[in-house]
C-alpha positions in Angstrom: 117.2 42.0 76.8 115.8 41.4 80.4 112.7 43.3 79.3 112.6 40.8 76.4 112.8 38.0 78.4 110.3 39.1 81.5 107.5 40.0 78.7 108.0 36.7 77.1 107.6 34.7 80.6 104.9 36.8 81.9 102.7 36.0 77.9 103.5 32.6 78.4 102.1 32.1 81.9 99.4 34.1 81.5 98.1 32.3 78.3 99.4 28.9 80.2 96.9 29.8 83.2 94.3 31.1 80.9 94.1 27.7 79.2 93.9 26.1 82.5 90.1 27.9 83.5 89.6 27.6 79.7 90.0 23.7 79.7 87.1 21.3 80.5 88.5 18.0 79.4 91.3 18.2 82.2 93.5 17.4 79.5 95.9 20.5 80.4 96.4 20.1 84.0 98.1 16.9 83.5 101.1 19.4 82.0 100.5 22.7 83.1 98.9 22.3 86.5 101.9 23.1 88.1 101.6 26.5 87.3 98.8 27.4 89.6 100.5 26.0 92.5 103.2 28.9 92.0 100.8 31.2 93.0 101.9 33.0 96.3 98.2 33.5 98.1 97.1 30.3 96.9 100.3 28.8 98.3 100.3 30.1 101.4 97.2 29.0 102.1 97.7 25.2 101.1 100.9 26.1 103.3 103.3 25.1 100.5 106.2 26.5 102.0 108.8 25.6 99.5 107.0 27.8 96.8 106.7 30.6 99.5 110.3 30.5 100.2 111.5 29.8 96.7 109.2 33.1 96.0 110.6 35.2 98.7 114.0 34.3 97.8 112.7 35.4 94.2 111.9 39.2 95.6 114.9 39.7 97.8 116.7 39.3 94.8 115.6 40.8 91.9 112.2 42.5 93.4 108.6 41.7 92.4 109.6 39.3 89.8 106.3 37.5 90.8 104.2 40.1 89.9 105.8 41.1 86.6 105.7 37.8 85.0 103.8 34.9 87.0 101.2 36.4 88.4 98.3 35.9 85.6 96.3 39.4 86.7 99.1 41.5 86.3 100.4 40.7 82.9 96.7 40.8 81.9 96.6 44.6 83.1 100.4 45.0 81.2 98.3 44.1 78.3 95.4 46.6 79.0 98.0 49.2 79.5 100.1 48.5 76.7 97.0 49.5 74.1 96.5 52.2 76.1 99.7 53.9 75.8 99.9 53.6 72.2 97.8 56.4 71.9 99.7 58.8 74.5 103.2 60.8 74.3 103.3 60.7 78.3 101.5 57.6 79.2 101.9 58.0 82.8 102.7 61.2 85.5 104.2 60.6 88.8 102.0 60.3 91.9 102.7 59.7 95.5 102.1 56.5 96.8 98.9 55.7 98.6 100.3 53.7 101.6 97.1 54.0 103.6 94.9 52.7 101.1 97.5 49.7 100.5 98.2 48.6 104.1 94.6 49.1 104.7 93.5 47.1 102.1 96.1 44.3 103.2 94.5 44.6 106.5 91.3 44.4 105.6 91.6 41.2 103.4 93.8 39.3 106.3 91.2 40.2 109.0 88.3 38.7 106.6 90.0 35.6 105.8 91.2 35.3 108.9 87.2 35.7 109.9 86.2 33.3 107.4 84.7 35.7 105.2 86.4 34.2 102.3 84.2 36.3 99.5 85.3 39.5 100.5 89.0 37.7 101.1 88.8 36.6 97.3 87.7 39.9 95.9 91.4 40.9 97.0 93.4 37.8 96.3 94.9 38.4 92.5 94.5 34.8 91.3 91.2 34.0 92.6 90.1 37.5 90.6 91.6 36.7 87.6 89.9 33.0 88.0 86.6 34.4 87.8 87.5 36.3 85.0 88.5 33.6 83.0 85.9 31.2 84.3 82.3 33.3 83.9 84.0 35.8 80.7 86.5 34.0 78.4 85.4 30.2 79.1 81.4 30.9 77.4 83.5 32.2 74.8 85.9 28.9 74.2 82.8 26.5 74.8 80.9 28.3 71.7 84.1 28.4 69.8 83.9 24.3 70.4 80.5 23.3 70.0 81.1 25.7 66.5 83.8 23.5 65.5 81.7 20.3 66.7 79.2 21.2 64.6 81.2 21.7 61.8 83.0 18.5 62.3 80.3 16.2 62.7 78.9 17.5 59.4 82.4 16.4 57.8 81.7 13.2 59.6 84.3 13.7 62.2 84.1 13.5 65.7 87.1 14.8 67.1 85.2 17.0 68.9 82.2 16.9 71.1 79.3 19.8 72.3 79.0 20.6 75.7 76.6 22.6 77.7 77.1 26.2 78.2 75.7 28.0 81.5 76.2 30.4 83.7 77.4 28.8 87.4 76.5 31.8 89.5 74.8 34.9 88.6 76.4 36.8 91.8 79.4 35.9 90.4 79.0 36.5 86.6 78.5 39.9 87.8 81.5 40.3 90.2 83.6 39.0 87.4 82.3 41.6 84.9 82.5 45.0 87.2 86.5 43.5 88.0 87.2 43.4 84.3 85.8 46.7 84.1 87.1 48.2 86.7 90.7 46.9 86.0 90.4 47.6 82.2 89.6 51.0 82.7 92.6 51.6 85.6 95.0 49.8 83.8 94.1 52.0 80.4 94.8 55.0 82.3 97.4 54.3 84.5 98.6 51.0 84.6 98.5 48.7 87.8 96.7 50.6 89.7 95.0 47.7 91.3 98.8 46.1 91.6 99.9 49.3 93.3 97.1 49.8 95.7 94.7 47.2 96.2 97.0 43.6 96.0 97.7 42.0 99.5 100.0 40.0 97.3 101.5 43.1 95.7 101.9 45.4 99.2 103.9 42.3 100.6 106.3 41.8 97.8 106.7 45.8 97.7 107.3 45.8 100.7 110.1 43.0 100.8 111.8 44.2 97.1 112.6 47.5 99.2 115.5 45.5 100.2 115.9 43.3 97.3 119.9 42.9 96.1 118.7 44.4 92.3 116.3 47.3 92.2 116.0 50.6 90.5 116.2 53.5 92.8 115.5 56.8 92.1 117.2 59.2 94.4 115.1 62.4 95.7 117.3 65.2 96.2 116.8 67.1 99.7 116.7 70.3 97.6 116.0 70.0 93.9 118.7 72.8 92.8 122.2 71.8 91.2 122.2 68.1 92.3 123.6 65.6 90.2 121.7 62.1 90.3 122.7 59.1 89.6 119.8 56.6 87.7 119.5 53.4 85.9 118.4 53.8 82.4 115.7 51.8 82.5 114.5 54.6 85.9 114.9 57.4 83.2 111.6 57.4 81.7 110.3 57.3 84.7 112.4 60.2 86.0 111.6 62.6 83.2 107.8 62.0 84.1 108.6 62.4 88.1 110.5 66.0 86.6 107.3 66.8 84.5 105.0 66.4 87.1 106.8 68.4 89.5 108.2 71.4 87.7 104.9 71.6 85.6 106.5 72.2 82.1 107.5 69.9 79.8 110.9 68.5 79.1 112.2 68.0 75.7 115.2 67.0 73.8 116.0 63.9 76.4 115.8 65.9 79.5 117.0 69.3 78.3 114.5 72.5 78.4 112.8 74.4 76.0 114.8 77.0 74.3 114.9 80.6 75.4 115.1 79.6 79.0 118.1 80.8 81.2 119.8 78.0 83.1 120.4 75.3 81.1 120.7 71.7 82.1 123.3 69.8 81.5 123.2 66.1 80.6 125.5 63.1 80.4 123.8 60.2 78.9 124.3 56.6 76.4 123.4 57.3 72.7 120.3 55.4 73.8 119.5 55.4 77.4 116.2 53.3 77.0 118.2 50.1 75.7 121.3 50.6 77.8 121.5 49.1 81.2 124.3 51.7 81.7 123.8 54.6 84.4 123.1 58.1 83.6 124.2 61.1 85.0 121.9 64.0 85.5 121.9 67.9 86.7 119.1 69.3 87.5 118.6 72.6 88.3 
């Protein structure tokens, strides 16, 4: 259910915000408009501090809630991944986090904006990445779609709708929108948010502060990995098989149990269907 709702929110915004760079009559900020002043980077620096306190408050309590469904980047690499994991068994293996190339990266985009060198800032900051995208990619697209159904209308002899110029603003820029949609295609087709994970200032913060966040999933690493019983969430159990897979370098089948023939078995308490169930589950691992 909660996975329900936080996929619904996070479509919404980002086709909300997507229509916002998409619009040229203006006609959409009047409603929507709001929703790019819930941005975290772009609210801290108009030095909005109710949004920036309403979004901390956000993360202590249930953890990067930003990031998962109002932040417009990452639902658009949710999407990437999401086609990309259709066509695998084991979408994703477990890796170690790269904290130096995070907290370096965070420190490298507050020095430059802190310099003034906002361009190299911007290439960090989530929002202003996924506004280039939108601006110089998808909006050539909408303004043919319009001056088609302009067209089309006038020859009916209706004018509900009007041509308009189509150009590109900045050929630096066109181009630094392009290699980011690449680049974050191609990561979040093979792994996911892999930008969100290492690159974000916006996500390295929020990770940082949904460490202590009242709701999170945590995932217990045993000391020694022999005859420990661990305690997860369901939703953390995907996730732990993989973490298992990785490490022991064999597969795991039949929910967590090994293949037949071997020794030691495992055993398992478990829901009838962990991966709806918000109930824990109780594991032995060898």
């Amino acid at each position: 259910m909660l996975r329900k709702i936080r996929l619904t929110c996070g479509i919404i915004c980002l086709t909300l915000i997507t229509l916002l760079f998409l619009d040229f009559t203006g006609t959409l900020h009047g409603w929507f408009g709001w929703l790019a002043k819930i941005q975290f980077l772009p609210a801290v620096l108009a030095l909005n501090v109710g949004v920036v306190v309403l979004l901390i408050i956000l993360t202590g309590v249930f953890g990067r809630i930003y990031c998962s469904g109002i932040c417009p980047l990452g639902v658009f690499q949710d999407v990437a991944a999401w086609i990309g994991k259709k066509r695998k068994k084991l979408p994703y293996s477990y890796s170690p986090a790269l904290s130096l190339l995070r907290y370096g990266a965070l420190a490298i985009f507050i020095i430059t904006l802190v310099a003034g060198v906002s361009f190299i800032a911007t290439l960090f900051a989530p929002y202003s990445a996924y506004g280039r995208i939108a601006n110089n990619l998808f909006q050539p697209i909408w303004l043919w779609g319009n001056n088609l159904f302009a067209h089309l209308a006038e020859r009916a002899g209706s004018y509900a709708f009007y041509e308009v110029d189509i150009w590109i603003k900045s050929l630096p820029t066109f181009i630094v929108a392009a290699a980011t949609f690449v680049i974050l295609i191609l990561l979040a087709w093979r792994n996911g948010r892999t930008y969100c994970n290492t690159i974000c200032p916006v996500g390295t913060v929020l990770g940082f502060l949904s460490r202590y966040s009242l709701f999170r999933i945590i995932v217990k690493r045993p000391a020694s990995m022999l005859k420990n019983i661990r305690s997860i969430t369901a939703d953390a159990w995907f996730a732990w098989i993989v973490l298992v897979n990785a490490s022991r370098k064999r597969s795991v089948t039949n929910c967590g149990q090994p293949r037949p023939g071997q020794q030691k078995q495992k055993k398992m308490l478990m829901q009838p269907h962990p991966r709806k169930s918000m109930k824990h589950v109780a594991i032995s691992l060898p």
